[in-house]
N, CA, C and O atoms as a GROMACS GRO file, in nm:
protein
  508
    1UNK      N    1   0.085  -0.117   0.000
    1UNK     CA    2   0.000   0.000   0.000
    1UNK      C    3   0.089   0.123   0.000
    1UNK      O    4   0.198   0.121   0.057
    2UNK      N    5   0.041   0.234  -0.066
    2UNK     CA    6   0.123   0.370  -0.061
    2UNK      C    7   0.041   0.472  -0.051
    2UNK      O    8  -0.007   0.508  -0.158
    3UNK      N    9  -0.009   0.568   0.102
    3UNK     CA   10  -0.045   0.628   0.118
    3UNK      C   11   0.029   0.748   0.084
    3UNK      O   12   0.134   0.771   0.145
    4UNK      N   13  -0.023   0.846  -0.028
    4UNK     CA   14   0.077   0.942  -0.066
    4UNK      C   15   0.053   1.091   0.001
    4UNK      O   16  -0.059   1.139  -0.019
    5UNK      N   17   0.140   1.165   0.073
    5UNK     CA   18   0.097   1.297   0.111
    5UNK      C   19   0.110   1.384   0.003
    5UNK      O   20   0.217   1.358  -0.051
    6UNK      N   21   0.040   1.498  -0.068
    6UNK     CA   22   0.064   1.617  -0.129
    6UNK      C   23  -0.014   1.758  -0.064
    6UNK      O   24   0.031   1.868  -0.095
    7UNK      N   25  -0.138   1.747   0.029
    7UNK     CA   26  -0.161   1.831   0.139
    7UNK      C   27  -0.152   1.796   0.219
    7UNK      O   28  -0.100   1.685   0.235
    8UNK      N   29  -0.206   1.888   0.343
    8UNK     CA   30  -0.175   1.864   0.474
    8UNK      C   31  -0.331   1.834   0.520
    8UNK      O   32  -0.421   1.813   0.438
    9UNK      N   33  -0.348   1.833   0.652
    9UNK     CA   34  -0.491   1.826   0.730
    9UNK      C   35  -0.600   1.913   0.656
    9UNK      O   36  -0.716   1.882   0.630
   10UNK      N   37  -0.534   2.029   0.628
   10UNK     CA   38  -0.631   2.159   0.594
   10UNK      C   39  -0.696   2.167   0.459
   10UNK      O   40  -0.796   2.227   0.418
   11UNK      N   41  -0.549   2.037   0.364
   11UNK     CA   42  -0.578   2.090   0.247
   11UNK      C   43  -0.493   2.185   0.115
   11UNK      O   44  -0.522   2.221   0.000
   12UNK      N   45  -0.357   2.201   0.222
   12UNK     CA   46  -0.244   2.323   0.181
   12UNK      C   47  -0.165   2.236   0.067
   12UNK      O   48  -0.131   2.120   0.094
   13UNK      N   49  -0.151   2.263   0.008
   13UNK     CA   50  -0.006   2.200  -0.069
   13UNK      C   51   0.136   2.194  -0.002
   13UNK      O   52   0.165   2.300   0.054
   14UNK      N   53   0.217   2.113   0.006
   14UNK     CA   54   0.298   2.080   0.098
   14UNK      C   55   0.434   2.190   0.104
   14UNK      O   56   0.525   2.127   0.050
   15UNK      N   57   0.463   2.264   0.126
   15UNK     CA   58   0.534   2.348   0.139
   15UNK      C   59   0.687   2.419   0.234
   15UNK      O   60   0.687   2.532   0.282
   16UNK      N   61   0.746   2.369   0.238
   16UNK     CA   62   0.878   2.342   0.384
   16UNK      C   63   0.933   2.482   0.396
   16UNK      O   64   0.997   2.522   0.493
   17UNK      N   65   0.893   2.580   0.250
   17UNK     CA   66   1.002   2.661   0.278
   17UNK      C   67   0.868   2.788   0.379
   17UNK      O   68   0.899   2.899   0.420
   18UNK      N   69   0.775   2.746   0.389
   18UNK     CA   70   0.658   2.845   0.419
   18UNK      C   71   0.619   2.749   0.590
   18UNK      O   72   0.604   2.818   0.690
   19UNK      N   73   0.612   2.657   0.596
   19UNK     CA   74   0.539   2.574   0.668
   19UNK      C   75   0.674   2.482   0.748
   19UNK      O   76   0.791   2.459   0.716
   20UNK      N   77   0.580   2.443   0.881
   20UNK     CA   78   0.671   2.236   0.952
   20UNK      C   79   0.508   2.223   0.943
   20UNK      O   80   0.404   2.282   0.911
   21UNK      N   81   0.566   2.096   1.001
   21UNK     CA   82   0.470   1.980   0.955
   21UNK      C   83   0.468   1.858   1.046
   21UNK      O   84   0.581   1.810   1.032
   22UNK      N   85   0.412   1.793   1.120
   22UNK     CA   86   0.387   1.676   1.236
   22UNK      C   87   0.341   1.561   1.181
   22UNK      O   88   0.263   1.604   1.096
   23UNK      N   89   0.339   1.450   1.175
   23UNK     CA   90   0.286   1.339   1.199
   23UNK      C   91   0.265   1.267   1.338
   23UNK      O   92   0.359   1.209   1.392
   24UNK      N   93   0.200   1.270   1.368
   24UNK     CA   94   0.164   1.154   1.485
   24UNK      C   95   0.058   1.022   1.477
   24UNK      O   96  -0.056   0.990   1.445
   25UNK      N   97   0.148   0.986   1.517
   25UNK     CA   98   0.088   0.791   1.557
   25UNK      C   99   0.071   0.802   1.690
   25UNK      O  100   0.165   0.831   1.765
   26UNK      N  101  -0.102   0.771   1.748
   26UNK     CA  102  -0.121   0.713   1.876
   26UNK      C  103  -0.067   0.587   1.924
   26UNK      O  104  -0.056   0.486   1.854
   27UNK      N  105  -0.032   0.598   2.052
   27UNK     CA  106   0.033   0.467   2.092
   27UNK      C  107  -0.046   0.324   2.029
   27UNK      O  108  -0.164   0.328   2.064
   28UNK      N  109  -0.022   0.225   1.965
   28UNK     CA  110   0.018   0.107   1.899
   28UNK      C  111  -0.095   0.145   1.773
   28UNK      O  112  -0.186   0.075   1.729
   29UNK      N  113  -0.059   0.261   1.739
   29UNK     CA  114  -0.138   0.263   1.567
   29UNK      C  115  -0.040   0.314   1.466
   29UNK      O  116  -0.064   0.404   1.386
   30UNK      N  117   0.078   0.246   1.477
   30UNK     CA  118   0.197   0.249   1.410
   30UNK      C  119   0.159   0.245   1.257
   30UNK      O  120   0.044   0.285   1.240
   31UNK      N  121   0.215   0.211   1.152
   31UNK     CA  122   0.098   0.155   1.011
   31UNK      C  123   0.141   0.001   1.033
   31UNK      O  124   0.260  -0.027   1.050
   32UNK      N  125   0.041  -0.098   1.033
   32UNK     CA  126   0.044  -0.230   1.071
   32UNK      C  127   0.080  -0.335   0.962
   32UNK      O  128   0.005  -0.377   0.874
   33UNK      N  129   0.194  -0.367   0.981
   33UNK     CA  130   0.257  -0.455   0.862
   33UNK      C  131   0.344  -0.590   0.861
   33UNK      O  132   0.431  -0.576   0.947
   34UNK      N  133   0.353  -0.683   0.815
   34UNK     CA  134   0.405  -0.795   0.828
   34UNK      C  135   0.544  -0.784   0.839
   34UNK      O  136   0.614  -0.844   0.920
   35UNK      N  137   0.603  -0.661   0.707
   35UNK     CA  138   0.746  -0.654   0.683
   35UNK      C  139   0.766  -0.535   0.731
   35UNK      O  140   0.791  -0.537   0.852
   36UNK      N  141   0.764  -0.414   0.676
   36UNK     CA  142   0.817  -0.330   0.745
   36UNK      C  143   0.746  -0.191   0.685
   36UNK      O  144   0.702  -0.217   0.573
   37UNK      N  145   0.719  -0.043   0.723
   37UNK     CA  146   0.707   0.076   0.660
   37UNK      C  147   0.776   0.166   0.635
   37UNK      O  148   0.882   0.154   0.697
   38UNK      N  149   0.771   0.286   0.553
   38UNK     CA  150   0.882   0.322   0.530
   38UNK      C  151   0.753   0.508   0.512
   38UNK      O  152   0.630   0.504   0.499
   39UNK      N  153   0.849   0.652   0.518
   39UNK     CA  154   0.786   0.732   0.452
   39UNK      C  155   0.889   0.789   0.417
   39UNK      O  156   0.986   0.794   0.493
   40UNK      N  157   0.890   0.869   0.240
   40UNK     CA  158   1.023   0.901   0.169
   40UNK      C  159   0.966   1.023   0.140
   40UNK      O  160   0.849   1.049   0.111
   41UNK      N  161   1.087   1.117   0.152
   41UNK     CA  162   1.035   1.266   0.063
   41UNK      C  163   1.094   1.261  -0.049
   41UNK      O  164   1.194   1.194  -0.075
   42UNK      N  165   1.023   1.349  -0.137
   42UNK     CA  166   1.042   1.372  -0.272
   42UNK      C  167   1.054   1.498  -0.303
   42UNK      O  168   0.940   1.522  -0.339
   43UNK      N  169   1.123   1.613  -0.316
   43UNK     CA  170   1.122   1.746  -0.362
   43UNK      C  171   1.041   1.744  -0.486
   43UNK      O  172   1.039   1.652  -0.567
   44UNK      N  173   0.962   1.873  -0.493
   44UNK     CA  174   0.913   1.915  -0.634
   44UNK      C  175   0.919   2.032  -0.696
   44UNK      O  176   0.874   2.136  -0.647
   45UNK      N  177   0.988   2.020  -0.834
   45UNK     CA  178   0.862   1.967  -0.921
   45UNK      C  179   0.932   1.830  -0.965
   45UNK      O  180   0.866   1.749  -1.031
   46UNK      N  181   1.069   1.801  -0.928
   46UNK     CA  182   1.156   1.730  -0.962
   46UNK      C  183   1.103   1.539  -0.974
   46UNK      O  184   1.127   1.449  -1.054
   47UNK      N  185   1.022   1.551  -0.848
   47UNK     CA  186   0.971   1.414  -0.777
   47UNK      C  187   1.086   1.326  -0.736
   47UNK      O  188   1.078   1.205  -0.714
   48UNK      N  189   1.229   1.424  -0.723
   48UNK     CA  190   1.332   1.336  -0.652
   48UNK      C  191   1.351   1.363  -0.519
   48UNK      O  192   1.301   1.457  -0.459
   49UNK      N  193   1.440   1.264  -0.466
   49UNK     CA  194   1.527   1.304  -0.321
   49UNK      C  195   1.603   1.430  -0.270
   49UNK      O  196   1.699   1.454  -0.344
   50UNK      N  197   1.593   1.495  -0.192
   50UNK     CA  198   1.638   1.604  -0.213
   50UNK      C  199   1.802   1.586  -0.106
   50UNK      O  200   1.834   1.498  -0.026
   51UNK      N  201   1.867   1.698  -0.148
   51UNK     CA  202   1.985   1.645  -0.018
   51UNK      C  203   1.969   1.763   0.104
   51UNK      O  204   1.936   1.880   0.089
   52UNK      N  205   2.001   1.690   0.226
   52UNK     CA  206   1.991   1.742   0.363
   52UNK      C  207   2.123   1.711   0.445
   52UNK      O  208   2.198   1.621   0.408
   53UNK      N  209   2.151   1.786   0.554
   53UNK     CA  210   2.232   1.783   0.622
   53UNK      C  211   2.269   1.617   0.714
   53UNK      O  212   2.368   1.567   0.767
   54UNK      N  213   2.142   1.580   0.694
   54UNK     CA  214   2.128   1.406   0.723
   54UNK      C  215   2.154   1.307   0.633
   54UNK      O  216   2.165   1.187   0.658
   55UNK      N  217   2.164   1.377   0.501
   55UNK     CA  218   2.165   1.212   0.425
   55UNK      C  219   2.021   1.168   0.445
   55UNK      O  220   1.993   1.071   0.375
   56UNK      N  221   1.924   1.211   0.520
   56UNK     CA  222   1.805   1.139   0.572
   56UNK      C  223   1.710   1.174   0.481
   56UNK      O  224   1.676   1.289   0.455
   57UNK      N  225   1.645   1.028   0.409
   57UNK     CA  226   1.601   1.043   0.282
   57UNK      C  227   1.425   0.986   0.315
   57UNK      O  228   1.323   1.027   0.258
   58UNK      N  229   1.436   0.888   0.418
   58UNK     CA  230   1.328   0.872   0.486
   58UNK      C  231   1.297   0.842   0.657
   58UNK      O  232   1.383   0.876   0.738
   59UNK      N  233   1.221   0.803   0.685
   59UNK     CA  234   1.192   0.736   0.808
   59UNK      C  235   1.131   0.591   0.800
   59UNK      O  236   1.047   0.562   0.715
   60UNK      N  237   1.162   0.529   0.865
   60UNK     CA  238   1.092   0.358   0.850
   60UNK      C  239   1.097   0.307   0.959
   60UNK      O  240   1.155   0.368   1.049
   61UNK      N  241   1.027   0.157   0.986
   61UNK     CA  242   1.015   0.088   1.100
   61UNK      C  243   1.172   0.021   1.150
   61UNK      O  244   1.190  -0.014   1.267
   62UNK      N  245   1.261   0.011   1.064
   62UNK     CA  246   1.399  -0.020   1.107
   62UNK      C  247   1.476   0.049   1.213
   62UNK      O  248   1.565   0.007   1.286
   63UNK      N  249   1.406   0.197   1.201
   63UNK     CA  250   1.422   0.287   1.281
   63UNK      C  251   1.389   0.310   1.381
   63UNK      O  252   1.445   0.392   1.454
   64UNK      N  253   1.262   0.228   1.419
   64UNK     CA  254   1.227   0.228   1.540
   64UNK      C  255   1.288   0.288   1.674
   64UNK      O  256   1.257   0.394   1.726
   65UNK      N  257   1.386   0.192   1.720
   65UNK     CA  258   1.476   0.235   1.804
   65UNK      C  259   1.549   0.344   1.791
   65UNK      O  260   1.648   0.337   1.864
   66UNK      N  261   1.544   0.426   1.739
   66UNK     CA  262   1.607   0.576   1.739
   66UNK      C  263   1.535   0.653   1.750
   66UNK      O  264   1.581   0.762   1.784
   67UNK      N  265   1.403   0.643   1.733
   67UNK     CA  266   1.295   0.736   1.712
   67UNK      C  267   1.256   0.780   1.877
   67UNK      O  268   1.231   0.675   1.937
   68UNK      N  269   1.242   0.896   1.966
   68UNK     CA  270   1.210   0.939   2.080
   68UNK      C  271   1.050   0.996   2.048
   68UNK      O  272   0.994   1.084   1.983
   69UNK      N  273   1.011   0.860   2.157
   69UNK     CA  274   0.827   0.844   2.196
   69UNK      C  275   0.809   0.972   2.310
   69UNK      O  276   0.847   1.009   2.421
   70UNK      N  277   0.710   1.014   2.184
   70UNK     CA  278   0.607   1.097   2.348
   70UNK      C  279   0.532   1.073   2.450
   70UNK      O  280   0.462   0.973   2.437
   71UNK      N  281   0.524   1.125   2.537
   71UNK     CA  282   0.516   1.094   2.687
   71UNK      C  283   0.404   0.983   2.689
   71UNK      O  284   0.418   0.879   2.754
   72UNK      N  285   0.303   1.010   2.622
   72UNK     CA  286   0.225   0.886   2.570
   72UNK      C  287   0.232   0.792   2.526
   72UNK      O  288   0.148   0.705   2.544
   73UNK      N  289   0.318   0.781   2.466
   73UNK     CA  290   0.423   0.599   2.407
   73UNK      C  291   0.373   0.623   2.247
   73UNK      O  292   0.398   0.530   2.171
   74UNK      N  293   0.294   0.757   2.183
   74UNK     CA  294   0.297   0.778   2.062
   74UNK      C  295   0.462   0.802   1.994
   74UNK      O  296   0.580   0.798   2.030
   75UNK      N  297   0.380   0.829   1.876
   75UNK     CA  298   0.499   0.890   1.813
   75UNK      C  299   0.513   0.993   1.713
   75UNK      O  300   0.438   0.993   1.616
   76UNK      N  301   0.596   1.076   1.728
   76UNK     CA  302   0.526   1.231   1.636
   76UNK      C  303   0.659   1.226   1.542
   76UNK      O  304   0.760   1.218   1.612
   77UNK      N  305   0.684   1.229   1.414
   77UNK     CA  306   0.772   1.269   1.343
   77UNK      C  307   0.749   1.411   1.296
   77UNK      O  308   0.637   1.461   1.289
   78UNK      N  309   0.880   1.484   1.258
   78UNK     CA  310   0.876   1.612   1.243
   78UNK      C  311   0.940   1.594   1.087
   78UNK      O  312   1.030   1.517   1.051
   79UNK      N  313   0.852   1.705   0.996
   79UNK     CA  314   0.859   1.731   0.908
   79UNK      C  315   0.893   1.882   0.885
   79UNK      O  316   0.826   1.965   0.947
   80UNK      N  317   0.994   1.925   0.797
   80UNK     CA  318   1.045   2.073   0.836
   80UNK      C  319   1.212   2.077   0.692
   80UNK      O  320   1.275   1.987   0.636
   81UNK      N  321   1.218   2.196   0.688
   81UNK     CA  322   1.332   2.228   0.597
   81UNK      C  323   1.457   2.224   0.706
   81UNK      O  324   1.546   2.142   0.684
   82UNK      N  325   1.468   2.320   0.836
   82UNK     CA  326   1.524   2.380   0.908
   82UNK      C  327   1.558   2.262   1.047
   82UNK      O  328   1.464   2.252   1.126
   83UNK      N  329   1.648   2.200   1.069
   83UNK     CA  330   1.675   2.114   1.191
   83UNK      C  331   1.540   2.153   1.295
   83UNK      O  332   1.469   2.249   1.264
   84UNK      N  333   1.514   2.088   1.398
   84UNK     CA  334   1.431   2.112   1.506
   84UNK      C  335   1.521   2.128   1.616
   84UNK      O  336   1.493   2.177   1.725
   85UNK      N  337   1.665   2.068   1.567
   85UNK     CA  338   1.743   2.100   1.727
   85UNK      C  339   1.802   1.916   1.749
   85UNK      O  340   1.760   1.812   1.700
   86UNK      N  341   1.908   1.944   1.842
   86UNK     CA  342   2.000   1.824   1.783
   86UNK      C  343   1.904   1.723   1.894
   86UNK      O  344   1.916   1.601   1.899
   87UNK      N  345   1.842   1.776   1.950
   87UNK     CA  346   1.747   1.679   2.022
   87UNK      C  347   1.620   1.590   2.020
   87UNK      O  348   1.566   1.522   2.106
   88UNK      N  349   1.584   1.627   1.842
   88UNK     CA  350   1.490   1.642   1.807
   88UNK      C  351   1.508   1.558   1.679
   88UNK      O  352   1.412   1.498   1.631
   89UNK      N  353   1.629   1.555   1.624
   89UNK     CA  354   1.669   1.494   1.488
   89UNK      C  355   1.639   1.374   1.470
   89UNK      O  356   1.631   1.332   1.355
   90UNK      N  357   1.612   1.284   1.587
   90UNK     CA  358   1.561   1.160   1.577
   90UNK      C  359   1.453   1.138   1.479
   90UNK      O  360   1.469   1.051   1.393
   91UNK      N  361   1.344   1.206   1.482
   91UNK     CA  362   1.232   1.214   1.446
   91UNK      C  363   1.219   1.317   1.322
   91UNK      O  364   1.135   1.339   1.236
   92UNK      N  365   1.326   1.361   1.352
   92UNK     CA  366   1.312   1.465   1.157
   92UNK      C  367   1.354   1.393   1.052
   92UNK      O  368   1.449   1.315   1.039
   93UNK      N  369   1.252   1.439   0.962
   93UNK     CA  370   1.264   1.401   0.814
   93UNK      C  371   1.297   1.524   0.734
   93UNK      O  372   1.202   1.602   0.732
   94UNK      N  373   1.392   1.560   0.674
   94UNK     CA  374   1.423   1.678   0.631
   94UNK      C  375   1.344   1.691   0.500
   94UNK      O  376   1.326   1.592   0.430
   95UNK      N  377   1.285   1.842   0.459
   95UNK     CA  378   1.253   1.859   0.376
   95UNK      C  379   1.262   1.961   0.275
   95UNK      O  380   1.215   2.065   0.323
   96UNK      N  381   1.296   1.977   0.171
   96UNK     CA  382   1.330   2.070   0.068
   96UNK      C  383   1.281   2.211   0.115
   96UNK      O  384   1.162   2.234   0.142
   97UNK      N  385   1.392   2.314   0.125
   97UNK     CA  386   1.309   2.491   0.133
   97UNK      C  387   1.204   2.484  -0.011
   97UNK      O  388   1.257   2.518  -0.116
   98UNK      N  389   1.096   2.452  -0.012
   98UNK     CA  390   0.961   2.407  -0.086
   98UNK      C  391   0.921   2.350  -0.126
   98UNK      O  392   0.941   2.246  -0.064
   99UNK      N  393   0.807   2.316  -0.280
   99UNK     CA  394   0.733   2.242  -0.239
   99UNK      C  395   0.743   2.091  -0.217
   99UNK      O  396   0.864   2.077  -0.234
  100UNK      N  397   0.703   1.982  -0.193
  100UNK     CA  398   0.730   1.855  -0.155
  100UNK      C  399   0.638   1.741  -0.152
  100UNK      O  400   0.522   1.780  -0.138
  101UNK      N  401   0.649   1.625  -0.160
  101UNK     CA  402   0.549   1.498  -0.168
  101UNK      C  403   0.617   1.423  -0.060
  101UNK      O  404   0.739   1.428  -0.048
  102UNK      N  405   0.549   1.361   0.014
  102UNK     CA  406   0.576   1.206   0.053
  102UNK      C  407   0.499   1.123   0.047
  102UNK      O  408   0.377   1.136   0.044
  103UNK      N  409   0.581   0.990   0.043
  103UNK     CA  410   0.506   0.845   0.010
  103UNK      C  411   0.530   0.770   0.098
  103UNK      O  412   0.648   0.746   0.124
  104UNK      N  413   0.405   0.699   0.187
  104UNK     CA  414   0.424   0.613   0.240
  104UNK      C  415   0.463   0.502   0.211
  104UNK      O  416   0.488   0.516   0.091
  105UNK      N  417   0.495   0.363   0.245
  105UNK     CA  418   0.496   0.264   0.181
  105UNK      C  419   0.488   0.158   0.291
  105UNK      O  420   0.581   0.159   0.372
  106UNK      N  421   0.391   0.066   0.308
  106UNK     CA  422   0.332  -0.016   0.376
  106UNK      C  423   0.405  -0.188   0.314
  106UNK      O  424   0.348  -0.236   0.215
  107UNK      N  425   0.512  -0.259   0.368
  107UNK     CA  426   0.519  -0.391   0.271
  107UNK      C  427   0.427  -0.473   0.370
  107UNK      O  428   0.407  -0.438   0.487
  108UNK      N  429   0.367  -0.600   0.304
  108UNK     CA  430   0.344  -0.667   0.338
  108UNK      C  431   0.203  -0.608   0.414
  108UNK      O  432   0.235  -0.616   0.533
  109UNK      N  433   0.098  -0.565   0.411
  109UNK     CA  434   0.051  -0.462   0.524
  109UNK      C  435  -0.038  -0.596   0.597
  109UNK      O  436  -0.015  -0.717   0.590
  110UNK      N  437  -0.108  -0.549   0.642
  110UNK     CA  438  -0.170  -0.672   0.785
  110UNK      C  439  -0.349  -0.620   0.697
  110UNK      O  440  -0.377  -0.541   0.606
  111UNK      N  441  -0.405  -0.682   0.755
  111UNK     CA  442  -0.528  -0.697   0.772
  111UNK      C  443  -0.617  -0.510   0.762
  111UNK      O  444  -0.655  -0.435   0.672
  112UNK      N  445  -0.614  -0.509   0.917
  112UNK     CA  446  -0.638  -0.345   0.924
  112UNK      C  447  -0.621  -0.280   0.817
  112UNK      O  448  -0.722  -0.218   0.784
  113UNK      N  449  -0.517  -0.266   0.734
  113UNK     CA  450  -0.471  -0.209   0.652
  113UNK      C  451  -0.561  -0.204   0.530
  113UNK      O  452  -0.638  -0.116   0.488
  114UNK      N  453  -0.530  -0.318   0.488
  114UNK     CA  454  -0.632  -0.343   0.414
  114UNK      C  455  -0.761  -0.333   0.395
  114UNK      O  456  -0.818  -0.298   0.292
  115UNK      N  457  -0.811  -0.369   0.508
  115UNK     CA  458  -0.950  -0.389   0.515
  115UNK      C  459  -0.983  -0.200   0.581
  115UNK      O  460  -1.044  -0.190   0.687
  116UNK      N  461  -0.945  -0.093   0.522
  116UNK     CA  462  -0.930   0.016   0.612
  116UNK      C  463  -1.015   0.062   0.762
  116UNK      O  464  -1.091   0.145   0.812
  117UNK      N  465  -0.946  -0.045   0.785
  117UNK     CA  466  -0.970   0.018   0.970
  117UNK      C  467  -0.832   0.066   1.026
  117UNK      O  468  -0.821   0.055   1.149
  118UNK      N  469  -0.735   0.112   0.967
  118UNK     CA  470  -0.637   0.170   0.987
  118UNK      C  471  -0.612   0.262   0.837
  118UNK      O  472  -0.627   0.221   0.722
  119UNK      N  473  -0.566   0.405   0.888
  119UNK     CA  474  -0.589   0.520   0.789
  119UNK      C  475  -0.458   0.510   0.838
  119UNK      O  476  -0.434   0.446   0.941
  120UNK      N  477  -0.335   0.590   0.750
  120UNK     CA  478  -0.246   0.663   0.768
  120UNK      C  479  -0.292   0.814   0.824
  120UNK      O  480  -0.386   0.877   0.776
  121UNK      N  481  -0.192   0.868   0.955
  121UNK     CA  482  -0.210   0.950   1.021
  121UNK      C  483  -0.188   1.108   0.880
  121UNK      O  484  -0.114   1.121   0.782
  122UNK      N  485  -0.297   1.201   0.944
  122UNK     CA  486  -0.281   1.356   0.885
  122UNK      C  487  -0.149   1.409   0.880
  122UNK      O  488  -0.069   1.351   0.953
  123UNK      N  489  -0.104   1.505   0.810
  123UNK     CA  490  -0.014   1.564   0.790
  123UNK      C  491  -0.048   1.663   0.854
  123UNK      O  492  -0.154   1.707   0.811
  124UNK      N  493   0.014   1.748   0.980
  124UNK     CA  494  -0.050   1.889   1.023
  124UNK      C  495   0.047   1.954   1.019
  124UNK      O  496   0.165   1.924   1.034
  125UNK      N  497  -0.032   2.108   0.982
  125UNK     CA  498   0.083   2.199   1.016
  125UNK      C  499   0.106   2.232   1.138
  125UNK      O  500   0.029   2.180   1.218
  126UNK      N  501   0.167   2.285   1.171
  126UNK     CA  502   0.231   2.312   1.305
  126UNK      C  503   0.197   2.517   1.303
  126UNK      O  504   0.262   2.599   1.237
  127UNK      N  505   0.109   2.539   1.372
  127UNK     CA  506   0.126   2.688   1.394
  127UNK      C  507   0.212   2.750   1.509
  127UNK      O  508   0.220   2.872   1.520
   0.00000   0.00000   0.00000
């Protein structure tokens, strides 16, 4: 499955050099999969990888263990052009100073998934 972002919650076109951006997963509504998930940015109009101070091209479940859970045992990834702070990088996905796509990618997905009783989480902006 490939849940693709190009707006946000509101509706905006995806934008890094104007906007950040949140994802959050409630505690155990991770995206539910046999093998593994992955979410990749794409700069546009290009639809490629863009380069960042990370090399960091996506986020995935391999990652797990690096990723710092909120106090709730969720999990919020940060979406943004500009670092969040070296405390914070865990969870950043860097993104092009404008506009931008990401793609989820679900292997193997489980049941839920399929059968949609599990949505991929909103894209929000962050005011």
């Amino acid at each position: 499955m490939y849940p693709a972002y190009t707006v946000d919650s509101g509706g905006q076109a995806l934008d890094a050099a104007k906007n950040r951006y949140t994802m959050h997963f409630e505690p155990g509504h991770l995206p539910p999969v046999n093998a593994f998930w992955s979410l990749t940015m794409y700069e546009l109009p290009a639809s490629l990888l863009t380069a960042n101070p990370l090399n960091r091209y996506l986020l995935n479940s391999p990652m797990l263990p690096q990723f710092k859970r909120d106090a709730d045992g969720g999990l919020t990834l940060l979406i943004q052009n500009e670092s969040p702070g070296k405390d914070k990088e865990a969870n950043w996905l860097p993104a092009p100073k404008g506009p931008f796509f990401m793609a989820m990618r679900l292997y193997w997905p489980k049941e839920e998934a399929l059968e949609g009783r599990w949505t991929a989480p909103p894209l929000e902006q962050v005011k």
